[in-house]
C-alpha positions as CSV (number, residue, x, y, z in Angstrom):
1,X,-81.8,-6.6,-5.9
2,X,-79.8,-5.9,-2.5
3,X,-77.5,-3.8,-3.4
4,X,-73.4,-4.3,-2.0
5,X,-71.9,-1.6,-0.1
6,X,-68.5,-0.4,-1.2
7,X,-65.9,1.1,1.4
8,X,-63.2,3.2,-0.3
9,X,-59.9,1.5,0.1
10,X,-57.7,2.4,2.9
11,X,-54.4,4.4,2.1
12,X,-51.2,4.3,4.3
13,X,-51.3,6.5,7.5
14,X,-48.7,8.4,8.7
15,X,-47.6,5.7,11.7
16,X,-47.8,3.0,8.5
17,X,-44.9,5.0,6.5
18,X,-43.1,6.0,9.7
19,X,-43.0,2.6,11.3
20,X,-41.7,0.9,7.1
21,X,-39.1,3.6,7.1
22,X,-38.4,2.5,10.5
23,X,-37.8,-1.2,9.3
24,X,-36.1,-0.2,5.8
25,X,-33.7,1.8,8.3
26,X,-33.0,-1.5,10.7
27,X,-32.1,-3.4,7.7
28,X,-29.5,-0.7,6.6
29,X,-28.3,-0.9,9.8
30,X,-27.3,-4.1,9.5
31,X,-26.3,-4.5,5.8
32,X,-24.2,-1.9,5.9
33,X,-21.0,-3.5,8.0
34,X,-21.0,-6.2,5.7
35,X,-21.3,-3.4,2.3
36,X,-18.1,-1.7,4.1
37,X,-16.4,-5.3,4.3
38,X,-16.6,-6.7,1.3
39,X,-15.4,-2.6,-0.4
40,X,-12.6,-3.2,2.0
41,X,-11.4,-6.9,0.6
42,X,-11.9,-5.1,-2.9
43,X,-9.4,-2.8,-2.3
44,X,-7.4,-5.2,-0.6
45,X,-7.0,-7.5,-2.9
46,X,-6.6,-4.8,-5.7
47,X,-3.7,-3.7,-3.5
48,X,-2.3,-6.8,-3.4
49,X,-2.6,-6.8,-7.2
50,X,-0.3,-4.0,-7.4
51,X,2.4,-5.0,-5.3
52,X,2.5,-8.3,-7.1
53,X,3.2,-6.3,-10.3
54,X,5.8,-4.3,-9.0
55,X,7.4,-7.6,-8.0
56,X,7.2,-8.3,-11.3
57,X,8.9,-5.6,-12.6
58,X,11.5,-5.7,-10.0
59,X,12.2,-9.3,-11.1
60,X,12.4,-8.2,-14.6
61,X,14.6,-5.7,-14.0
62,X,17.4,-7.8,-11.6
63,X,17.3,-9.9,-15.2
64,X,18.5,-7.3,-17.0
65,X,20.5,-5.6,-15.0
66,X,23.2,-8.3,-13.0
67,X,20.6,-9.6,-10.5
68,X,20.3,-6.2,-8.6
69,X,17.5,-4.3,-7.3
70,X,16.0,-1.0,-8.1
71,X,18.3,1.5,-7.0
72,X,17.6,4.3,-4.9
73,X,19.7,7.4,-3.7
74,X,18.3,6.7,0.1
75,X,20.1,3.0,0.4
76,X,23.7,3.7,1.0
77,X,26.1,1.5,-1.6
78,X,24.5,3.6,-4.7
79,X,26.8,6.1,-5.3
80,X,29.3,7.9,-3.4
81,X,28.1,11.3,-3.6
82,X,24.8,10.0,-2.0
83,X,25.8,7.8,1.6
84,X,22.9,9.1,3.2
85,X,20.2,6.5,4.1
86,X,16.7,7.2,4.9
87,X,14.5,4.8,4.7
88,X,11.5,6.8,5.2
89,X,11.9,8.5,2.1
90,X,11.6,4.8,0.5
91,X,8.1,5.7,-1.2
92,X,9.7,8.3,-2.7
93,X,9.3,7.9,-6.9
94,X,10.6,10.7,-8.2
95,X,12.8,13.4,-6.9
96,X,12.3,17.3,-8.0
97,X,15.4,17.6,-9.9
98,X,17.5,15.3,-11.7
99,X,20.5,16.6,-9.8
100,X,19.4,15.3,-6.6
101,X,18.8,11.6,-7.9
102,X,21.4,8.5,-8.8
103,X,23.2,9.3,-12.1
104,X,21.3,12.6,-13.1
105,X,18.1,10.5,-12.9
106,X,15.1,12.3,-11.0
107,X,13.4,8.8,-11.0
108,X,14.0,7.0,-7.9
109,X,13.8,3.5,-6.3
110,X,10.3,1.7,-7.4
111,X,9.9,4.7,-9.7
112,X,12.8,3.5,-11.9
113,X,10.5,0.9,-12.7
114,X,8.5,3.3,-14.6
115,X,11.4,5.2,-16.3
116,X,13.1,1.4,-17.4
117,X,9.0,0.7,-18.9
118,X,9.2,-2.0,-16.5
119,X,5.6,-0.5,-15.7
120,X,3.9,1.5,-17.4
121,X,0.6,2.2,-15.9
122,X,0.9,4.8,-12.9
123,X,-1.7,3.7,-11.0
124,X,-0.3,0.2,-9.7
125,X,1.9,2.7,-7.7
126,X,-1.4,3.9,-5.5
127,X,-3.3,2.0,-3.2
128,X,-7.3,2.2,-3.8
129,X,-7.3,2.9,0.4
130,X,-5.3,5.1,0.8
131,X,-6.3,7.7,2.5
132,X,-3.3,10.1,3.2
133,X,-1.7,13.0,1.3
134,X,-0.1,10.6,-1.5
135,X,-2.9,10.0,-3.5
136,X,-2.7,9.4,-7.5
137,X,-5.1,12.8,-8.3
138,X,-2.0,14.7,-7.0
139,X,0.8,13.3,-9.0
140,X,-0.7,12.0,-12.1
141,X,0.9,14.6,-13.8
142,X,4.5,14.0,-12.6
143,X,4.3,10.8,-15.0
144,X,4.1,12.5,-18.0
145,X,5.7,15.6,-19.5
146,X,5.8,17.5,-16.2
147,X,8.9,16.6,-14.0
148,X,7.9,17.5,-10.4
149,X,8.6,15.0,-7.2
150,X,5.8,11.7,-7.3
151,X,5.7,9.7,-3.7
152,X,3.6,6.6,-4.4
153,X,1.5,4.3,-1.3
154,X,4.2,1.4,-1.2
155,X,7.1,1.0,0.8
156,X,10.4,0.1,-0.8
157,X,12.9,-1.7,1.4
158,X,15.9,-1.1,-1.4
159,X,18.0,-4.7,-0.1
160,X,17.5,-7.5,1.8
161,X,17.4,-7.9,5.3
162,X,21.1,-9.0,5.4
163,X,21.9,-5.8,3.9
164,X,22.8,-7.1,0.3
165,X,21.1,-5.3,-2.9
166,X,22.0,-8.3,-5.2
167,X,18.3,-10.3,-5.6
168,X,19.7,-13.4,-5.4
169,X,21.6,-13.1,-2.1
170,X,18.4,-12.7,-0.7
171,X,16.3,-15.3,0.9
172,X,13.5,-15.6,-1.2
173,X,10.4,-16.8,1.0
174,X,11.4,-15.0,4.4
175,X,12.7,-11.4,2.9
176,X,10.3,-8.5,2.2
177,X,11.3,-5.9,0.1
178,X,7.6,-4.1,-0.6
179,X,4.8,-3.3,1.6
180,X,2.4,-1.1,2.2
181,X,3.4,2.9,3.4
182,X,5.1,2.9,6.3
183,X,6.3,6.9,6.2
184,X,3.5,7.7,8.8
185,X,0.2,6.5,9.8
186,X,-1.2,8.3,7.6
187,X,0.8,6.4,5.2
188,X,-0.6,2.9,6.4
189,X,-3.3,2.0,4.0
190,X,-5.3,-0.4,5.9
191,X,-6.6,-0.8,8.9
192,X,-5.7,-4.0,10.3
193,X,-2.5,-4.7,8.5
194,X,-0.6,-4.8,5.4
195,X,0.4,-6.6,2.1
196,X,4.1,-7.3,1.8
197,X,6.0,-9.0,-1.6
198,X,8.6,-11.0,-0.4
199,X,11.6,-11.5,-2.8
200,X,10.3,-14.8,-4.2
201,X,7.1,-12.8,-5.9
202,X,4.7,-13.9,-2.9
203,X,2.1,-11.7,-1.6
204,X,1.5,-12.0,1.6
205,X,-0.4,-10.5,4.6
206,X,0.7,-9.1,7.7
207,X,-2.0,-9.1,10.7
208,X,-2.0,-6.0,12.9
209,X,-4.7,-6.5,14.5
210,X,-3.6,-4.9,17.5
211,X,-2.7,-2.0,15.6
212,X,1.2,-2.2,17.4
213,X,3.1,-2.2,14.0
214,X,0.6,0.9,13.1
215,X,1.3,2.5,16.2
216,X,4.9,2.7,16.2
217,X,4.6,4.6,13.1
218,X,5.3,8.3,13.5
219,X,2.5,10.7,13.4
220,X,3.6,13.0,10.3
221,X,6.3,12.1,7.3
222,X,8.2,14.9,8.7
223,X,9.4,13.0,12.2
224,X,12.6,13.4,12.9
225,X,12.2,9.7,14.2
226,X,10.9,8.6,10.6
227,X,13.7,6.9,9.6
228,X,14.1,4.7,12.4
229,X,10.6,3.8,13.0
230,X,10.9,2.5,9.4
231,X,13.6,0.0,10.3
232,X,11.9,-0.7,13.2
233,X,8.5,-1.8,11.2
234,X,10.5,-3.7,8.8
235,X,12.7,-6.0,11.7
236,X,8.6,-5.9,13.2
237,X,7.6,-7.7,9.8
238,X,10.6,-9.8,9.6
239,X,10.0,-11.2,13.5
240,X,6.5,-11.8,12.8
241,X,6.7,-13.7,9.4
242,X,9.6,-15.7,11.6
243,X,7.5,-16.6,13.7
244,X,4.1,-17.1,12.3
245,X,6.5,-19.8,9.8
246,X,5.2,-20.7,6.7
247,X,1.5,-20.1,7.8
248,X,2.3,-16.8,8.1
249,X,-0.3,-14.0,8.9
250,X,-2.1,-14.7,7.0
251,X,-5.4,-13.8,8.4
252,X,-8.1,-11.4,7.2
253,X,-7.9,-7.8,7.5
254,X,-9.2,-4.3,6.1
């Protein structure tokens, strides 16, 4: 009987695995923009999740307290000892020391929200991309027992953009009174633009695509120009959403 030969099967060579590692590589390569995209939206949309439930609670509180806004030592009208305004200081939720806050409060504009249990879950105040200073890791603590100074990721404007701090003298669809951080750049949370709430509980969002809103942010919290690039970026916002209309920009972003 003829007998068959039998050859020993053939293992992977070296070029084999280097040129598979070379393809699994490729294919990383080009997965990965789209893995990054679709982490941004996530947090984008969890952001925008937030600042809708701070509008809530803003809402709920103009109920139950005459129709006004969250206070906040940095808008001028609030008391007379404090005539001050900095709108920088606007993501500011709680001061260091009840002396330096509204009525012998520490808590402070979007923070009174927390203090009135309006809102009771700390995080909503912290933006899952953020990537600044003010992150919730550093605070956390301030929302408890302990009593030092909280700065959340949001940007509270304090009034409408006619000045009044009564909710319903503002124009509901074409006023923002939240957005993201606009203290610094550091303080601008995403990349290509930003969620605002506008006074009627909308969420919308603001295309920078250019990066010109980012860019006339000051560098560092600590700008003696802070303030006023704030108002600047919020007359920015307004101007835009004028004249995008009711389309607004609405466009994608990161």
């Amino acid at each position: 009987m003829k007998r068959i030969a039998r050859h020993p099967a053939r293992g992977f060579t070296l070029v084999d695995v280097m040129v598979s590692m070379a393809v699994v590589a490729v294919l990383i390569g080009l997965l990965l923009p789209s893995l990054r995209g679709v982490t941004s939206t996530g947090k984008r949309v969890a952001c925008s999740s937030n600042i809708r439930q701070i509008g809530l609670g803003l809402h709920m509180y103009a109920d139950d307290f005459g129709g006004y806004v969250v206070p906040s030592r940095f808008v001028p009208g609030w008391s007379q000892k404090y005539r001050d305004s900095n709108a920088a200081q606007m993501m500011t939720l709680r001061l260091s020391s009840d002396a330096d806050g509204l009525w012998g409060q520490s808590w402070d504009g979007l923070g009174r929200l927390t203090m009135a249990n309006y809102l009771d879950a700390p995080k909503i105040y912290y933006c899952p991309s953020h990537h600044g200073s003010h992150k919730f890791n550093g605070y956390s603590n301030s929302f408890g027992m302990d009593t030092r100074a909280a700065v959340g990721n949001y940007q509270y404007r304090g009034m409408g953009p006619n000045g009044s701090r009564f909710l319903y003298d503002i124009v509901p669809s074409a006023s923002a009174l939240v957005s993201d951080g606009l203290q610094s750049k550091p303080d601008f949370n995403h990349r290509f633009g930003l969620n605002i709430l506008l006074a009627d509980l909308h969420v919308v969002w603001y295309d920078d695509l250019n990066q010109e809103l980012y860019d006339s942010l000051p560098n560092d919290e600590s700008d003696v120009g802070a303030a006023s690039a704030v108002h600047d970026a919020w007359s920015a916002i307004d101007d835009g959403r004028d004249t995008a209309g009711s389309g607004g920009n609405g466009g994608g972003g990161k």
